[in-house]
BABAPA-798542 format. One record per residue (C-alpha): residue number from 1; residue in three letters; chain; z, x, y. Coordinates in steps of 0.25 Angstrom, whole numbers, padded with zeros to 4 digits, m for minus. Example, Ala and Ser with C-alpha at 12.3 -4.5 7.8 and 13.67 -1.06 7.14 Angstrom:
BABAPA-798542
   i  aa ch     Z     X     Y
   1 Ala  A  0031  0049 m0018
   2 Ser  A  0029  0055 m0004
This chain:
BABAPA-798542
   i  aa ch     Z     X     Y
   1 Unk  A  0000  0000  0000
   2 Unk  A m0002  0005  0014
   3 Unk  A  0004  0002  0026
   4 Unk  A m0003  0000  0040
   5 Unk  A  0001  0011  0049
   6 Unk  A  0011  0009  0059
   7 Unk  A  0003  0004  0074
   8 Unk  A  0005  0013  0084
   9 Unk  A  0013  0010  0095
  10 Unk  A  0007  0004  0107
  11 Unk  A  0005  0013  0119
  12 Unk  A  0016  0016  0129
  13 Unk  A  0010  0009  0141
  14 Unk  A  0015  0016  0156
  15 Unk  A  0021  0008  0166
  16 Unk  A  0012 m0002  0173
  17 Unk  A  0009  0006  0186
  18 Unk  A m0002 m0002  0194
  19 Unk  A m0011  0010  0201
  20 Unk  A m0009 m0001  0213
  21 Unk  A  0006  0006  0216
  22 Unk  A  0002  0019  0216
  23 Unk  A m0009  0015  0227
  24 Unk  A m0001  0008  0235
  25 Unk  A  0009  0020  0234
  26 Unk  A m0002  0030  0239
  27 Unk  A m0006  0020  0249
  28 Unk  A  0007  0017  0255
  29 Unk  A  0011  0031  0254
  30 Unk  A m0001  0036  0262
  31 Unk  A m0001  0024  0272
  32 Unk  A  0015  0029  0275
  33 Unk  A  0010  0043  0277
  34 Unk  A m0002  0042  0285
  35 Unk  A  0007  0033  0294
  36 Unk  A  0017  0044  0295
  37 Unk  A  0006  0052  0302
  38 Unk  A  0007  0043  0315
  39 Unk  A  0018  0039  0326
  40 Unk  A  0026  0026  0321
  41 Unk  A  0031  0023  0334
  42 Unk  A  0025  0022  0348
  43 Unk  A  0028  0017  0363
  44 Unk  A  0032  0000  0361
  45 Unk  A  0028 m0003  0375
  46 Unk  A  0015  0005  0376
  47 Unk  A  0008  0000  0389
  48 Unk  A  0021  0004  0397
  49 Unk  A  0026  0016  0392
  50 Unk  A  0011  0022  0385
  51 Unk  A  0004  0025  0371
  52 Unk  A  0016  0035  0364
  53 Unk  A  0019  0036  0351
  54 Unk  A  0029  0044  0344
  55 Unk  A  0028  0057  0334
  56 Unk  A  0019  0054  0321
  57 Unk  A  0028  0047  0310
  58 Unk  A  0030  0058  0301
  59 Unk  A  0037  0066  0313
  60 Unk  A  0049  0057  0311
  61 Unk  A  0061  0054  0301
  62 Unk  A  0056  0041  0296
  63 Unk  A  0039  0044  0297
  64 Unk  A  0041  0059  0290
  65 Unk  A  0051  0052  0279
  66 Unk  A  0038  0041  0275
  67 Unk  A  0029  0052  0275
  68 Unk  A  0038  0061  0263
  69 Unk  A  0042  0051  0258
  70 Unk  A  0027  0044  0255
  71 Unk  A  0020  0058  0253
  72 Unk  A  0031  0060  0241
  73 Unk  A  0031  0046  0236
  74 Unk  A  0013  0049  0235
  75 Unk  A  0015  0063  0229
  76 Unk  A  0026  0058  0220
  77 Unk  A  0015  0047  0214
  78 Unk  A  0006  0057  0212
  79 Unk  A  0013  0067  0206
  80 Unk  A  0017  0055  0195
  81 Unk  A  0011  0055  0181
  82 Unk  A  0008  0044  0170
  83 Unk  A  0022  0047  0163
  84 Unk  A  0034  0041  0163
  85 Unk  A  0043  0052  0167
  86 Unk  A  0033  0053  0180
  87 Unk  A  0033  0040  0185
  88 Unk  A  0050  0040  0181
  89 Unk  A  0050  0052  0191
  90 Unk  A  0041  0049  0202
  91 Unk  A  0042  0033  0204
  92 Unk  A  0058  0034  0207
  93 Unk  A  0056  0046  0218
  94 Unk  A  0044  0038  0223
  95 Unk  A  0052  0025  0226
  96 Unk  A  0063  0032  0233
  97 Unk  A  0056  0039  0242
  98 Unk  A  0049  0027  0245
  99 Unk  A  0063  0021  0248
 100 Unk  A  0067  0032  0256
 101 Unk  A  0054  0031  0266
 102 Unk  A  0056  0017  0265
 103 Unk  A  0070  0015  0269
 104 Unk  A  0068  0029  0280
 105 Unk  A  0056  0016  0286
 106 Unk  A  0066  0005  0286
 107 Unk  A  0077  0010  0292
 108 Unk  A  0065  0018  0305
 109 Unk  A  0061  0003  0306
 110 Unk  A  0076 m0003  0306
 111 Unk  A  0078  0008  0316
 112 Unk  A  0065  0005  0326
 113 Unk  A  0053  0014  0331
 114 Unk  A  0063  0018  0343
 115 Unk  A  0058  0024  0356
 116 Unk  A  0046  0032  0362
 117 Unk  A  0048  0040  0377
 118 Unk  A  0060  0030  0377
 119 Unk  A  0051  0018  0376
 120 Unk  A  0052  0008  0363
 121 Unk  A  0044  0012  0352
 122 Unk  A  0035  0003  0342
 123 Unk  A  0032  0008  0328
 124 Unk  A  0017  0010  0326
 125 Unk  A  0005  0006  0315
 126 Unk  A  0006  0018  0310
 127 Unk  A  0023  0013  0306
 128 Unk  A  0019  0000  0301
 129 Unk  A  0008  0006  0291
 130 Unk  A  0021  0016  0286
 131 Unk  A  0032  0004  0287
 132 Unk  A  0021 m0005  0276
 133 Unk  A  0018  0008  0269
 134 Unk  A  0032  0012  0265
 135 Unk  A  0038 m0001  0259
 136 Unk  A  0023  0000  0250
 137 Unk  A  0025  0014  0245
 138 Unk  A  0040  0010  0242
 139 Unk  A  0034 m0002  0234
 140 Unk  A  0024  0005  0229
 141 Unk  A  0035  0016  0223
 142 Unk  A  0043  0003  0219
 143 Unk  A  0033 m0002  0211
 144 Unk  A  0031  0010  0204
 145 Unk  A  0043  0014  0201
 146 Unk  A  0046  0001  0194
 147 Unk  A  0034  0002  0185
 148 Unk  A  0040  0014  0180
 149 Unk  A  0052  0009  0178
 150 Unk  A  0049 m0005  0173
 151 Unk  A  0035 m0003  0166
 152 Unk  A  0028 m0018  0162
């Protein structure tokens, strides 16, 4: 009598990571960092007092913060492999750093754009693009991280 050889096991199938996360967390990242690149505050009342804007944002606390902080969340996803102990490694870094620039932009809006020449200051385009460019990198990392975690 022979007996049918034993089925092979089914193969191991890698977390569901949509290729549209890691676009979004290239495209936010780059959004964030180009905008770090121009002033994010000029003069409110510009008829009156004249066109001025500050330094480019990366000269400040807040700006140079989201410019690491995105640069090493970008690196960080392309230095990641297909493995497990990769993804494991790189997606928990990912998402705290995102945190971190997240929260540094929270508490520069909580806090106000300030003054320019002793005159009221307005943030720019160039801080909105970073302010919806942040919050998607740090949903992008989110999303990530729990596919690793919680595969299926």
């Amino acid at each position: 009598m022979q007996f049918a050889a034993d089925p092979s096991p089914p193969p191991a199938r890698p977390p569901r990571d949509g290729r549209g996360w890691q676009l979004l967390l290239f495209a936010s990242a780059a959004a964030t960092v180009l905008a770090t690149r121009w002033p994010w505050v000029r003069v409110k009342f510009e008829r009156l007092f004249g066109n001025y804007s500050g330094p480019p944002a990366w000269q400040s606390t807040v700006g140079f913060t989201c410019l690491c902080t995105s640069l090493m969340v970008a690196v960080m996803a392309l230095a990641e492999s297909g493995t497990p102990s990769s993804r494991n490694a790189v997606r928990p870094g990912s998402l705290l750093l995102a945190c971190v620039a997240l929260m540094t932009l929270v508490a520069s809006v909580l806090q106000g754009p300030g003054e320019l020449r002793s005159v009221s200051a307005t943030w720019t385009e160039w801080f909105y693009l970073a302010a919806i460019g942040l919050p998607l990198l740090f949903a992008a990392c989110l999303q990530r991280w729990r596919n690793s975690r919680f595969p299926g």
